[in-house]
C-alpha positions as CSV (number, residue, x, y, z in Angstrom):
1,X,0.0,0.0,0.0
2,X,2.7,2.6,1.1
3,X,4.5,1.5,-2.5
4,X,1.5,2.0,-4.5
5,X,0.6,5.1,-2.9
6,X,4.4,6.7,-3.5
7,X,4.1,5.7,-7.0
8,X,0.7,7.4,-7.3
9,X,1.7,10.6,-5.5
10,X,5.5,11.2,-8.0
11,X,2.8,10.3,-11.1
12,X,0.6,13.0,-10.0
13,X,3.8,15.8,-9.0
14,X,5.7,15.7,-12.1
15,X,4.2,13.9,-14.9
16,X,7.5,11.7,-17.0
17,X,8.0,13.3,-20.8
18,X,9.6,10.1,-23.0
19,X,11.5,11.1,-26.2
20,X,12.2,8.6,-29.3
21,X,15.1,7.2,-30.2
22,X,16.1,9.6,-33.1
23,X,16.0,12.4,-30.3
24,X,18.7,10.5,-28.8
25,X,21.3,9.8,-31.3
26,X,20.6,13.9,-32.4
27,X,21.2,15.2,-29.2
28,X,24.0,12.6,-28.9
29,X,25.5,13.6,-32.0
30,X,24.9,17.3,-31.2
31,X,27.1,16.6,-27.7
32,X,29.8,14.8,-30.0
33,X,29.9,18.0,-32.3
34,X,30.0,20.4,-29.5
35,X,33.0,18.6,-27.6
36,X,34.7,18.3,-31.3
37,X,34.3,21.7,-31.7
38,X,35.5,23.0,-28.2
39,X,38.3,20.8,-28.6
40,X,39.2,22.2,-31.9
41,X,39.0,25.7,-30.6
42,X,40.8,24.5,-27.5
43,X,43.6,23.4,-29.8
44,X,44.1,26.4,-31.6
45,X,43.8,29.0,-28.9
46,X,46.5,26.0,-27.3
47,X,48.7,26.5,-30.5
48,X,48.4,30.4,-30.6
49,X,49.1,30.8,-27.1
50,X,52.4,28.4,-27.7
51,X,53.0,30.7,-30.8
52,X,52.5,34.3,-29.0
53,X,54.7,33.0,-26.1
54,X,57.2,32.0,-28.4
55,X,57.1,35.5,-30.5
56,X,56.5,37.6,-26.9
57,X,59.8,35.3,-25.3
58,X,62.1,36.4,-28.6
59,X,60.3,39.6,-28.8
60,X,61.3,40.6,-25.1
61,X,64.6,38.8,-25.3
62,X,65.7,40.9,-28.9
63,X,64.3,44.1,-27.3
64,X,66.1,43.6,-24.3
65,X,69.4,42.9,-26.6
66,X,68.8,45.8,-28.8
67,X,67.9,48.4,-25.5
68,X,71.3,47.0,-23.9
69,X,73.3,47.5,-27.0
70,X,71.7,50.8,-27.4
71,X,72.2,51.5,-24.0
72,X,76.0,50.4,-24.0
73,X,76.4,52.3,-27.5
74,X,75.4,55.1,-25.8
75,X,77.1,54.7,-22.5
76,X,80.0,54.3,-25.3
77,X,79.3,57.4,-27.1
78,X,79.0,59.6,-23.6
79,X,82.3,58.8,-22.3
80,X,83.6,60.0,-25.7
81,X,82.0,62.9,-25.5
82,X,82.7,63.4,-22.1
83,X,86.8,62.3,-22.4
84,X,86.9,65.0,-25.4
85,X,84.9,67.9,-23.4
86,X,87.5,66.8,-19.7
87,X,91.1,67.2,-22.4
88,X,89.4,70.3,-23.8
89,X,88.3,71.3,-20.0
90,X,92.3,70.3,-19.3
91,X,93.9,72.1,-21.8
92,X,91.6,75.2,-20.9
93,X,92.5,74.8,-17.4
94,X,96.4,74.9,-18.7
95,X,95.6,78.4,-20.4
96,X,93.9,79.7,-17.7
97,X,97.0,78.9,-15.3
98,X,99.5,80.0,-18.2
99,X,97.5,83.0,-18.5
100,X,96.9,83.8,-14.3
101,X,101.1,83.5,-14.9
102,X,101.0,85.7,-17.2
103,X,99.2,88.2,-15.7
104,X,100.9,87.9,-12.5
105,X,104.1,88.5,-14.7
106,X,102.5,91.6,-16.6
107,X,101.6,92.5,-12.6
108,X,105.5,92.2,-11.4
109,X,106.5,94.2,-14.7
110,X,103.8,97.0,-13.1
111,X,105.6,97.2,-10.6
112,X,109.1,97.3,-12.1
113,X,108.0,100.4,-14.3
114,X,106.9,102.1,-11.4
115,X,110.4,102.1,-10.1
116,X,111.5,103.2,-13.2
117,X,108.9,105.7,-13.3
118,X,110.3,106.7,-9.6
119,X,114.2,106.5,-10.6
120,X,113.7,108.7,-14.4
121,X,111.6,111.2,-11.9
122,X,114.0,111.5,-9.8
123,X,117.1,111.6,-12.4
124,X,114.3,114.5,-13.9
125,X,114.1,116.5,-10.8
126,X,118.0,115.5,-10.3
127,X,118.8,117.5,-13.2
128,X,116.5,120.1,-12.3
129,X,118.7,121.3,-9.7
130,X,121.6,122.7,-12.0
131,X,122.7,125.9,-11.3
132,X,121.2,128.5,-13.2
133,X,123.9,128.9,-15.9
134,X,123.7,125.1,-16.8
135,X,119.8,124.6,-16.8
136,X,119.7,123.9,-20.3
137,X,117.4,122.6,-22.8
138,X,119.6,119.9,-23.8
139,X,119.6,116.2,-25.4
140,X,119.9,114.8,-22.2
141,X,116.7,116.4,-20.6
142,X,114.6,115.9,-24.1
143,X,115.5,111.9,-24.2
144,X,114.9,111.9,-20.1
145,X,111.1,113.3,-20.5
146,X,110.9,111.4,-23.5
147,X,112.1,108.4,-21.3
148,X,109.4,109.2,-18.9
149,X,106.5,109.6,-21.4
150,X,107.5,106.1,-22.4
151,X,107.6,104.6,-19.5
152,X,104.1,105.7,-18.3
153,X,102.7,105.3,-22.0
154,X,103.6,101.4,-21.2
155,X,102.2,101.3,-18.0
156,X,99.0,102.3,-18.7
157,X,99.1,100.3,-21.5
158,X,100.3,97.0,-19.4
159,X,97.6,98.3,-16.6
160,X,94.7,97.8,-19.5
161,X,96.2,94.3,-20.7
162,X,96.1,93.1,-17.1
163,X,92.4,94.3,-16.7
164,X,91.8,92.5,-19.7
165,X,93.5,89.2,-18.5
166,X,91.6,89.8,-15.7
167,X,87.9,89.7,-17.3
168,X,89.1,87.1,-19.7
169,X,89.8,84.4,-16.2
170,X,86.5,85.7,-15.4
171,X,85.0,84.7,-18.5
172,X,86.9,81.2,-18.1
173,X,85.8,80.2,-15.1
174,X,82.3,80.9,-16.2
175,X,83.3,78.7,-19.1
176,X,85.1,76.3,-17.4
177,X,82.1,76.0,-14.7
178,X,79.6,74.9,-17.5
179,X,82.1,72.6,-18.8
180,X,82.3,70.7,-15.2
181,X,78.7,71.3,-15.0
182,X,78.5,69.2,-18.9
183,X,81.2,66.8,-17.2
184,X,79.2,66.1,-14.6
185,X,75.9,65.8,-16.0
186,X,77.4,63.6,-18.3
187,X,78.9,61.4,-15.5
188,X,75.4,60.6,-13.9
189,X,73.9,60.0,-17.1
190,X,76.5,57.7,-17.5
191,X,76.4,56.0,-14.4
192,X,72.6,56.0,-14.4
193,X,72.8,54.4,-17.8
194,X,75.7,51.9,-16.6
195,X,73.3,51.1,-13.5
196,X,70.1,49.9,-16.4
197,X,72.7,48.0,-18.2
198,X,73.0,45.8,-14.9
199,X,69.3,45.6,-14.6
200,X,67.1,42.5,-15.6
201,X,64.5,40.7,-14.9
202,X,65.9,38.6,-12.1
203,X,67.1,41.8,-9.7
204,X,66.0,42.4,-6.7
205,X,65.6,46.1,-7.2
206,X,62.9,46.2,-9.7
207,X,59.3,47.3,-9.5
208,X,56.3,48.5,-11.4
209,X,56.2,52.0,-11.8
210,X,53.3,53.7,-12.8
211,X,54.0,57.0,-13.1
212,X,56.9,56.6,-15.8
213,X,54.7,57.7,-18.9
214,X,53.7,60.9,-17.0
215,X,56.8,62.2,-15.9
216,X,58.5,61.3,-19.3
217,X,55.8,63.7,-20.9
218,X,56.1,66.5,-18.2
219,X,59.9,66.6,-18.4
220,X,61.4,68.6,-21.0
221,X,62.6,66.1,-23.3
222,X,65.2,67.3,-26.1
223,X,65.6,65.6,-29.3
224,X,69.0,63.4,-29.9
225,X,69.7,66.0,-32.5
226,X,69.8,68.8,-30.1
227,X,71.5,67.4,-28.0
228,X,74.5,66.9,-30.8
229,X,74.3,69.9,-31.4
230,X,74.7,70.8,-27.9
231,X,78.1,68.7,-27.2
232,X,79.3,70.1,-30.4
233,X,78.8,73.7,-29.3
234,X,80.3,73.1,-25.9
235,X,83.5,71.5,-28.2
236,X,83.6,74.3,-30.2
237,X,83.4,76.6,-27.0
238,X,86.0,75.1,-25.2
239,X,88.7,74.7,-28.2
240,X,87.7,78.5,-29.5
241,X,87.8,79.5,-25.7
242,X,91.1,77.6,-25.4
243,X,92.7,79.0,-28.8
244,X,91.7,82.7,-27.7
245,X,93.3,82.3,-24.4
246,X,96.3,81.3,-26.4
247,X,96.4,84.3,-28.4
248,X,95.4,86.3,-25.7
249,X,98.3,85.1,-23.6
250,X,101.3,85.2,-26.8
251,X,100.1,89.0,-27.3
252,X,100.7,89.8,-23.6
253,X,104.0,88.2,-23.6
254,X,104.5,90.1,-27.0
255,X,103.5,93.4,-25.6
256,X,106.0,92.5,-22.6
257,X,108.7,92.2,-24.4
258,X,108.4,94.7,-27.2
259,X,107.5,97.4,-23.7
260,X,110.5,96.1,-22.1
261,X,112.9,96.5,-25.7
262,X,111.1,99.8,-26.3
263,X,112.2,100.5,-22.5
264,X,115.9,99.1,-22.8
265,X,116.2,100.9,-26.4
266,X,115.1,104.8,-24.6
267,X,117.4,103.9,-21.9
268,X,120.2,103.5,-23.9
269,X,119.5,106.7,-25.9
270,X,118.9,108.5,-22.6
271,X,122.7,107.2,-21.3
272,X,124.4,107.5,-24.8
273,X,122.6,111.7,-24.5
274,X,123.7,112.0,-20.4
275,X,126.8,110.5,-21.3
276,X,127.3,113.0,-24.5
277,X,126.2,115.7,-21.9
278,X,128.7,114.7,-19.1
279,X,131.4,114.5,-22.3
280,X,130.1,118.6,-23.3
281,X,130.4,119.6,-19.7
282,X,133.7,118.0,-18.7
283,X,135.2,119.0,-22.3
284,X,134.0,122.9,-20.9
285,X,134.9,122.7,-17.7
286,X,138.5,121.3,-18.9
287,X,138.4,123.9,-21.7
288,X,137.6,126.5,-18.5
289,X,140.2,124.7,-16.3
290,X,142.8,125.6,-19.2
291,X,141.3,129.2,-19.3
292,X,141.7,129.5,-16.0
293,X,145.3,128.1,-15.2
294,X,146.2,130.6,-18.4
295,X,144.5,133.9,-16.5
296,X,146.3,133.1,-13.1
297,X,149.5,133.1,-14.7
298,X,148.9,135.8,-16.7
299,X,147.5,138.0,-13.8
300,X,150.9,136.6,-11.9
301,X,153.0,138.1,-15.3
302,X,150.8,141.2,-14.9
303,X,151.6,141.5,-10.8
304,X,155.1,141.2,-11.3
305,X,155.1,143.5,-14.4
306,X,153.3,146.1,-11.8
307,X,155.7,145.4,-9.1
308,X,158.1,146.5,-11.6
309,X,156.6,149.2,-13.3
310,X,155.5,150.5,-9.6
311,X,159.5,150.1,-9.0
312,X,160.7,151.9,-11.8
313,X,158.0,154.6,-11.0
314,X,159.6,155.1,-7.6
315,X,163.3,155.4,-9.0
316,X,162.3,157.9,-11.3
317,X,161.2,160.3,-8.3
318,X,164.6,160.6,-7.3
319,X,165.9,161.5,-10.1
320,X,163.4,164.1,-10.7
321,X,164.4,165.4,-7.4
322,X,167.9,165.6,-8.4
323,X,167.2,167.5,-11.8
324,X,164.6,169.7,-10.2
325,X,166.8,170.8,-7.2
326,X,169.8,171.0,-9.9
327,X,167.3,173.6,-11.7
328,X,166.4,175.4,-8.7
329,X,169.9,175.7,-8.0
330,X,170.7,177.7,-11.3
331,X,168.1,180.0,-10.6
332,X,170.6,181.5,-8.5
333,X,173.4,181.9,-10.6
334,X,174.2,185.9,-10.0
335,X,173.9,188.6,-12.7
336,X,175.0,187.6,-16.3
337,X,175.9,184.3,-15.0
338,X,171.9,183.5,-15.5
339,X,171.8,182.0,-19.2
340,X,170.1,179.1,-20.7
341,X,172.9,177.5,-21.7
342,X,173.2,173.7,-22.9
343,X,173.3,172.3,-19.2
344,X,170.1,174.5,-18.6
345,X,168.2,173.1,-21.8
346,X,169.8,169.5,-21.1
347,X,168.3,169.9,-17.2
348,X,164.9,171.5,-18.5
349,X,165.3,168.8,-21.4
350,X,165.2,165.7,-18.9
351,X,162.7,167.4,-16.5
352,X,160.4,167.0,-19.4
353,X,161.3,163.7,-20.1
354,X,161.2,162.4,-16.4
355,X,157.9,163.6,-16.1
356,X,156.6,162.1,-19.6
357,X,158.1,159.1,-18.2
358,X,156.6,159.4,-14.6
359,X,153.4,160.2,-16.6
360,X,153.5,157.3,-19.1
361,X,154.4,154.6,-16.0
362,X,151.6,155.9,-14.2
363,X,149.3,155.3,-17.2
364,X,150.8,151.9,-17.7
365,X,150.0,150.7,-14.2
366,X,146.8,152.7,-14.2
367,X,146.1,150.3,-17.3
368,X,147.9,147.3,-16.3
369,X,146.2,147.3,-12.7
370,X,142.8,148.1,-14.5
371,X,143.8,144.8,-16.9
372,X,145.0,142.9,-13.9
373,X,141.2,143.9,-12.5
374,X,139.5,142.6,-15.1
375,X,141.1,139.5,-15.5
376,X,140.6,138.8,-11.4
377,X,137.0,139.5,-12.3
378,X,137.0,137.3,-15.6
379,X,139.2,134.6,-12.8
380,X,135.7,134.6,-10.6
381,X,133.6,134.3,-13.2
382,X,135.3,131.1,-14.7
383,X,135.7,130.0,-11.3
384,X,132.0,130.4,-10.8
385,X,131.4,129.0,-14.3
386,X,133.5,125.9,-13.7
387,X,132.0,125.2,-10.1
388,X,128.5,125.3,-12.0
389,X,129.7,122.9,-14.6
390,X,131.1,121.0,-11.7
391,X,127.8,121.0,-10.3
392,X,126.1,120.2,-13.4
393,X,128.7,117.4,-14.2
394,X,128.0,116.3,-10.2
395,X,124.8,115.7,-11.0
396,X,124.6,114.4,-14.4
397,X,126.6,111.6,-13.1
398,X,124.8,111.2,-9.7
399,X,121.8,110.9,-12.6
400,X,123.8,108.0,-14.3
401,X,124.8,106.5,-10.8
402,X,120.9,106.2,-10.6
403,X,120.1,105.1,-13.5
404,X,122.7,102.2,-12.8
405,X,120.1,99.8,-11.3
406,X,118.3,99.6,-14.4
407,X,121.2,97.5,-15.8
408,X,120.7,94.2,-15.8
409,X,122.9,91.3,-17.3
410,X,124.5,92.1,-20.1
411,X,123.8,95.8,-19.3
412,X,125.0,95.7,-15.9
413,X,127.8,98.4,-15.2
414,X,131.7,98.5,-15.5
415,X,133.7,96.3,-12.9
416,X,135.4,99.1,-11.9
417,X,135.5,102.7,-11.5
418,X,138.4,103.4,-13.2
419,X,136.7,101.5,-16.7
420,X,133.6,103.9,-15.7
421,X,135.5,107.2,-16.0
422,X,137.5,105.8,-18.8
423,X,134.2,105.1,-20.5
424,X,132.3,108.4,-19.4
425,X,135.2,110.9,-20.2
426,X,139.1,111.4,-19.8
427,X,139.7,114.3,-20.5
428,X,142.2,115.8,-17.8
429,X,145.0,115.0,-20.1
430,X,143.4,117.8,-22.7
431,X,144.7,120.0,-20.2
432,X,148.0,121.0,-21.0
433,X,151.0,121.1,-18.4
434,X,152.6,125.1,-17.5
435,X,155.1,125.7,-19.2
């Protein structure tokens, strides 16, 4: 009963729907078709997953190959550029110290034409000190301010070469600090570069990073071609830059030396002219020395000769005496006694004469003293004259004495004094020995 009444009560829930046999084997064969065809499509999407792995593993593997090589290519062609820009940085740095030489050279020559500045002054005011009759217009004191007009034409020109050297150091350090600035760039590209060529897939080090596409577009990316152009500017800079400095620096020197020849050349024409000047004055003062010695013994000829003529004039009044008192003695002859004879004519004869004589002695000396005057007066003048041209001849060799330090090497001075003054003058033997 329990049987028949479960049986009754599943008929009556879900009544049983019975298909035929060719329902079957369709939906049989449709199964068999759609497992054929999901394992057909199975096999391909199998295949072309084997295929794309294989094309994405040699894809990723050539990629990787081509992005090292680029990236050691590069690395390569960095440390060219960056070897080329540190010799041209080297050799710029060489310049630079050549040329701080250089200027510190051009600075110590400054300083050596202010002392000559100082010592052709002082050889100027030197000579402006001669006595009144020897302050001359002469060779010597032309060549001397000439000297002097020289000297400070080349330091003012040296002054604007060293201001110039000095703005050009400025200009290469500001140079020379964008080339370390290129260096160094260049160095942590390089070693950034170096540090991806270690990188792959099995370091520790690596992560996903999202942000890469954004900050490549929001930096300010420059084109490979620019940045050629770039390096070769900064080559250019550095080897024009390096080349000028060069020029800069051969110039100076130039200018050195042609200011230091144009110096040495005036000096010699200045001591060639002080020389000549020293030769003029001791030539006249030798010519005044012979002058001199001449008047002196002639004013001793013309002393004696007044001693003499003085003595004379004092034996003659004796002898006028005598002829006078013999007149007045006549006069008293008595009565026709009182004639002019001869004796009376020869008496009143040599009265005459003696006092023509006393009168012509008395002009003699009157003239001889008066001669013997002037040449005691001409004897102070050249005695004046002479200690002038002593004076002047004092000083123009105090002014070579001075100028003594300028010679240097080859133009040093005379080993001894006796060479000097055989070089300056001799001319003491001019003067002739009394006779």
């Amino acid at each position: 009963m329990r049987a028949h009444s479960l049986i009754k009560r599943r008929n009556n829930a879900h009544p049983c729907l019975y298909q035929s046999m060719p329902d079957w084997y369709a939906k049989q064969w449709q199964l068999r078709q759609s497992a054929d065809v999901r394992r057909s499509e199975a096999c391909q999407l199998r295949n072309s997953g084997k295929t794309v792995r294989a094309e994405a593993n040699v894809r990723t593997k050539w990629d990787t190959y081509v992005n090292n090589t680029r990236i050691a290519d590069r690395v390569t062609e960095l440390s060219r550029w960056k070897d080329t820009i540190e010799d041209l940085l080297q050799k710029l740095l060489t310049e630079m110290c050549l040329l701080s030489d250089e200027k510190a050279n051009t600075e110590k020559d400054i300083e050596s034409v202010n002392r000559l500045l100082q010592i052709v002054s002082e050889c100027i005011s030197t000579r402006d000190c001669r006595r009144v009759t020897e302050l001359t217009y002469d060779e010597a004191d032309t060549e001397l301010k000439k000297e002097l007009r020289t000297i400070a034409s080349i330091q003012e020109a040296l002054t604007k070469r060293v201001q110039a050297a000095w703005e050009k150091l400025n200009h290469l350090e500001r140079i020379k600090f964008e080339l370390n600035l290129d260096i160094e760039d260049k160095n942590d590209t390089i070693r950034i570069d170096k540090g991806n060529l270690k990188l792959d897939h099995m370091c520790a080090n690596i992560s996903y990073k999202p942000k890469t596409s954004i900050c490549a577009e929001k930096t300010n990316l420059i084109t490979y071609e620019m940045w050629l152009d770039r390096c070769h500017r900064s080559k250019m800079l550095a080897e024009s830059e390096s080349n000028d400095c060069y020029t800069f620096r051969e110039a100076t020197r130039v200018m050195r030396e042609c200011a230091w020849n144009d110096i040495k050349a005036q000096q010699d024409v200045t001591d060639y002219t002080l020389r000549k000047r020293i030769y003029q004055t001791q030539k006249a003062r030798n010519e005044l020395e012979w002058q001199k010695l001449k008047v002196q013994q002639e004013m001793e000829m013309l002393a004696k000769e007044i001693t003499q003529l003085e003595a004379t004039l004092m034996s003659k009044i004796g002898v006028v005496k005598c002829v006078e008192t013999r007149l007045e003695n006549r006069v008293y002859r008595p009565g026709s006694e009182l004639c002019k004879d001869e004796v009376e004519l020869g008496l009143q004869s040599e009265n005459l004469q003696l006092k023509q004589t006393e009168e012509d002695l008395a002009k003699v000396i009157a003239h001889t003293k008066a001669s013997y005057n002037s040449l005691e007066s001409l004897l102070m003048c050249i005695q004046s004259s002479l200690e002038d041209k002593q004076h002047s001849l004092n000083t123009d060799v105090m002014c070579l004495d001075t100028r003594a330090i300028l010679k240097k090497g080859d133009r040093s001075r005379l080993p001894n004094e006796t060479d000097r003054n055989i070089m300056l003058t001799s001319m003491e033997k001019e003067i002739p020995l009394a006779s």
